[in-house]
N, C-alpha and C positions, 0 to 999 in steps of 0.2 A: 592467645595460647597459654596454655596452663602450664606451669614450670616446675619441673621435684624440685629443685634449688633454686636461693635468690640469694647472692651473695653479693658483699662489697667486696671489691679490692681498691683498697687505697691506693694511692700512690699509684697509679697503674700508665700513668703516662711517663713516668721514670725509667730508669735502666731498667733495674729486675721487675716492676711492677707491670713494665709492656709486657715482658717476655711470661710472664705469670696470666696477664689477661689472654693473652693469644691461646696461652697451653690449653686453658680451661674455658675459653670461648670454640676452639675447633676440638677439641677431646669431649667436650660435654652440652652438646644441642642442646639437650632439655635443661640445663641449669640457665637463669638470667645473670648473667654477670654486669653488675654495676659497678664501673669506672669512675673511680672518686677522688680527684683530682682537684688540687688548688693554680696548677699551669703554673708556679714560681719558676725560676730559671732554667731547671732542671728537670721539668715536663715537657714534653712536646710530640702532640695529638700525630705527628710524621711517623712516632714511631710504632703506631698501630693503625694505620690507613689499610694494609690488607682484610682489618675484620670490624672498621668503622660501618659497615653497612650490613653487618651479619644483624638476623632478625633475635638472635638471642644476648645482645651487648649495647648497653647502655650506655653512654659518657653523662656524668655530672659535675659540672667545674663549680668548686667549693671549698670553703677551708674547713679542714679537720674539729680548728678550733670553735664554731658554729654550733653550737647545741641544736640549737632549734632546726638547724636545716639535716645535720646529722636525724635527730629525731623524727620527721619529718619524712626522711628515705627511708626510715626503718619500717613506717608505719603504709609509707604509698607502697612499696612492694616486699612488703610480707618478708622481710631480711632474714635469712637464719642461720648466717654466717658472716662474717667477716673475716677477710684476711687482711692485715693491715701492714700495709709495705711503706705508709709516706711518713716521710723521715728529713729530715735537713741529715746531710751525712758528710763532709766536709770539713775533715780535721782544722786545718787552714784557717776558713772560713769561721767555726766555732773560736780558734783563737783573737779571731778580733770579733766578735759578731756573739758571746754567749745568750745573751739574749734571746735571740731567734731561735736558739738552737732550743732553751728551757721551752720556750712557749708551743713550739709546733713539737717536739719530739713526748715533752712532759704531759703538758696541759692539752694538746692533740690527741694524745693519746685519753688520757685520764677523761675528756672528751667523749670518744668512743666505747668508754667501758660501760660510762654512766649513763650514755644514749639506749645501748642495748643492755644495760640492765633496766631501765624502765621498762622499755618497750616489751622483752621477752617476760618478764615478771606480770608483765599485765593481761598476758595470752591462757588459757586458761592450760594448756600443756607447759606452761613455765618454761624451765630452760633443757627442755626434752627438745633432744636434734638438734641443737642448737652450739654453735661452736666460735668462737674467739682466739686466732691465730695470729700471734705477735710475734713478728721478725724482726730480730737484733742482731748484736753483731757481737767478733770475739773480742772487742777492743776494751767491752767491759770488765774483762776477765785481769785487764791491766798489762804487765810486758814478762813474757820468761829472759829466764839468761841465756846467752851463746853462748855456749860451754864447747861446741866442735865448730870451730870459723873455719874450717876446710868441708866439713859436712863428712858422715858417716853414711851408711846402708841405713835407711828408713825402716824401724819394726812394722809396721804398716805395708801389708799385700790389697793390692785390687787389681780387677784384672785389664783395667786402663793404666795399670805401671808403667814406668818410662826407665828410661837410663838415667834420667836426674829422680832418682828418688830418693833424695838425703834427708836427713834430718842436722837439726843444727845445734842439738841440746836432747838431755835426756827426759827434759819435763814438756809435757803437753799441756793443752788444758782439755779439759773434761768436764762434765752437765755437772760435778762436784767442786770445782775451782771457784774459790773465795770470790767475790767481788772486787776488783781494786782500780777502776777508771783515774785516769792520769789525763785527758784531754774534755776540757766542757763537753764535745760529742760523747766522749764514752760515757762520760758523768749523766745526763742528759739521757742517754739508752739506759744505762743502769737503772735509772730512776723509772722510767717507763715501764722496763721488767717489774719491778718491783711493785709498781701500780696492780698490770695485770695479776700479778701473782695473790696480791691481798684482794681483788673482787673474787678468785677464785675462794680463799680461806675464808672471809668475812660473807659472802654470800651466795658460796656455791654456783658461781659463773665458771659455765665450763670453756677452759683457758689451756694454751699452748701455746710456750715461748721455743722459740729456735734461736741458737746466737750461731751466725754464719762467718766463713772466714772470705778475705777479698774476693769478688766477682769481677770477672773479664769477660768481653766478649762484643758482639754488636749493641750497637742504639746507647752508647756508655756516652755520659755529657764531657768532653773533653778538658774537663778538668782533671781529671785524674790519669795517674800516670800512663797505662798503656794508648790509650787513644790520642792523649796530648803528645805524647814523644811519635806517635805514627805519622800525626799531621804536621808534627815539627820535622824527623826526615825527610817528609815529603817535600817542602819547602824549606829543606837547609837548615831551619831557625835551632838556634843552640837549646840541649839538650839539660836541664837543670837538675844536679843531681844534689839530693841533701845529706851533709856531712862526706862520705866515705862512701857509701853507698850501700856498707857492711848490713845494713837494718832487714831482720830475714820476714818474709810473708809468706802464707800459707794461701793458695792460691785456687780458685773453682769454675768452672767454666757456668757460663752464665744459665745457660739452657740445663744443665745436670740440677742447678739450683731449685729452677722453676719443678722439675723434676720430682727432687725431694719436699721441695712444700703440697705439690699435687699430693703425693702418698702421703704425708706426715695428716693434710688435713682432715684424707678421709680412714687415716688408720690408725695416727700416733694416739697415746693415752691423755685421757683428761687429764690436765692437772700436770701434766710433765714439761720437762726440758731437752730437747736435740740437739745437740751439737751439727753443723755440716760443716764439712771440710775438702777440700782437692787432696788430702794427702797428698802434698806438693810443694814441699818448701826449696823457697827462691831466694838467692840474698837480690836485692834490689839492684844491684850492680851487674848481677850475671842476667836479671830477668830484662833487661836494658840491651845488652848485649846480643842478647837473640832475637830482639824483636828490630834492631837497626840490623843487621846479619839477614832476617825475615825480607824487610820493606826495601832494602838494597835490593837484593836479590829478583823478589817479584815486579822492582820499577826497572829491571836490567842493566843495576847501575852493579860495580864491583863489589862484589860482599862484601861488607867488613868497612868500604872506605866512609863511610860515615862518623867511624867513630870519634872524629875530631869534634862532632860538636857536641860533645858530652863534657858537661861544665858545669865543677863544682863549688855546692853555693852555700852558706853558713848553715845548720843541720838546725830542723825545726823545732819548738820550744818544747821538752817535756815529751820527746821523738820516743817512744816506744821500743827497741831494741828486736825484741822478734816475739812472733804470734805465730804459736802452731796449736791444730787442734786434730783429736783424735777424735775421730767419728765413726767407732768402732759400734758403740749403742748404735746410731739408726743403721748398720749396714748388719748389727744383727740380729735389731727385735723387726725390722722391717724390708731388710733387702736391698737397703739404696747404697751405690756406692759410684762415686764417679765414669762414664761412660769414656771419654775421653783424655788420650795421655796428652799433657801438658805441651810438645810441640805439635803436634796436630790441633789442638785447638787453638793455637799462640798463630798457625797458617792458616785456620777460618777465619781470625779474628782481623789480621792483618789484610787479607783479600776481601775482606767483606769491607773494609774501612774504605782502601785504595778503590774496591770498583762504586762506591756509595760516596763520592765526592761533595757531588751534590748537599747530598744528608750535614755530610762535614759545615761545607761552607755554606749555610744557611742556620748552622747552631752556634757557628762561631761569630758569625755577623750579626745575631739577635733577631735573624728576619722573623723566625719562625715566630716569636712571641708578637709582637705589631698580627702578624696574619692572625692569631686565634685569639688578640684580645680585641680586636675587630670583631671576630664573628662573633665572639660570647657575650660581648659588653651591654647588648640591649636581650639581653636572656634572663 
């Protein structure tokens, strides 16, 4: 079958990288979507078994940092796009681990830029149709101040508004805000922006960077806060909260994400920067609150009586203080703006986690990695 598109998506067995293959494997039959995946901890092939056997989706398990096999995909199926989602992304982790974090987020990347600038350079349409889609994050951007720790009326209208729509400070960030990474991961993304940005200047690779703010939702690896505090209610296990709980996020439901990278790849401008955002800031303490208040409620236990095991633990190195972003640009050069107000997606999230048990306990067991480094191993 002849395909108008042949695309990578990195990272596609990840959190948002699943929810990105799926979008654009059932939205787009005629595109080939190739699944390019290293299966590290934080992959697992479970989370796209509904479109593992569609005729237009590929899996190839691989590391980013691989030139030659990078190379190699570019050239077996005619690549003319990338979207590149795989990323080490674990504040935590980066603090003991930077390492890991330089090689796959930095030299992964810087990887990927230099694969397909050969390969499209060498086509005789150069880099006509041809597109580079690098998703980061807003933690590059460094920490605003909490100047309203009660929270005000948000200047920010969409029409997924909530009754929590505060803001927690008068400063946003914006596709204009300095650089200032405080944690090896944000160091680390930063750097990788900056890669892509100079293949665009130095050789007219056409590039688009998005820096997103927190993703919540299904298929999240349970290290991170809402999925880990869901399966810790569920099992009682105490609730670790760092420092005060005061530290504000800007929050996005996962699928709106997938969402805004579909329009951005086939609309945003070469050579530019996206903000995406939930318009939805949370202090951590209240976004904690809702979701034991949530998992109560839908296990039939008394609302609210969990809140005992919420336990707080010495506050993390170099902790960021609060991240808000305004994603005014793409909601007005291109129309995206969040679908979903912040407690109705906080009850898909939550209901999807508790009826997908299963899912749970085989990610937290490690089984799922033993089953797929079985079946890849002689590949």
């Amino acid at each position: 079958m002849e395909f108008k598109r042949n695309i990578i998506i990195t990272g596609g067995a990840g959190f948002i990288g699943s929810h990105v293959v799926r979008l654009f494997v059932n939205k787009y039959p005629e595109y080939r979507i190739i699944n390019l995946d290293k299966l590290t901890y934080a992959g697992n092939l479970a989370n796209l078994k509904d479109v593992e056997d569609k005729e237009n989706y590929a899996f190839v398990k691989a590391d980013i940092c691989d030139y030659e096999t990078v190379k190699e995909l570019m050239e077996k199926y005619n690549i003319d796009g990338i979207i590149h989602l795989a990323a080490e992304s674990h504040v935590d982790r980066s603090i003991k681990d930077p390492f890991t974090f330089a090689r796959t987020n930095v030299i992964g990347t810087l990887t990927l830029l230099q694969a397909a600038k050969e390969y499209w350079e060498s086509l005789p349409e150069g880099y006509e149709g041809k597109r580079f889609y690098h998703i980061s994050t807003d933690e590059v951007y460094g920490a605003l101040e909490l100047t309203n720790p009660e929270g005000i009326e948000s200047p920010f209208t969409t029409k997924a508004s909530s009754e929590h729509h505060h803001a927690y400070g008068t400063e946003f960030f914006t596709e204009e805000t300095k650089y200032n990474p405080h944690s090896p991961y944000s160091a680390s993304k930063a750097s990788s922006d900056h890669f892509v940005r100079a293949f665009h200047d130095t050789y007219g690779m056409p590039t688009i960077v998005t820096n997103c703010s927190n993703n919540y939702g299904p298929y999240q690896f349970p290290e991170k806060l809402i999925p880990l505090f869901i399966n810790n209610i569920r099992h009682r296990k105490p609730l670790p909260v760092y420092g005060k709980g005061e530290n504000v996020r800007d929050w996005l439901y996962v699928e709106d994400h997938a969402r805004a990278i579909d329009l951005i790849f086939h609309k945003g401008k070469i050579a530019d920067t996206y903000n995406i955002g939930g318009f939805n800031e949370w202090k951590n303490i209240d976004i904690i609150k809702v979701v034991i208040k949530t998992v109560d409620r839908l296990l039939g236990r008394k609302e609210g009586e969990d809140m005992d095991l919420i336990t707080y633990v010495t506050d993390r190195k170099g902790h960021d203080m609060r991240y808000a972003i305004d994603s005014r640009k793409l909601q007005r050069e291109l129309g995206w703006e969040p679908s979903l107000q912040f407690e109705e997606g906080i009850e898909k999230t939550v209901r999807w986690y508790l009826d997908n048990q299963a899912w749970m306990d085989n990610v937290t067991s490690g089984d799922y990695q033993m089953y797929y480094d079985e079946m890849y191993k002689n590949r």
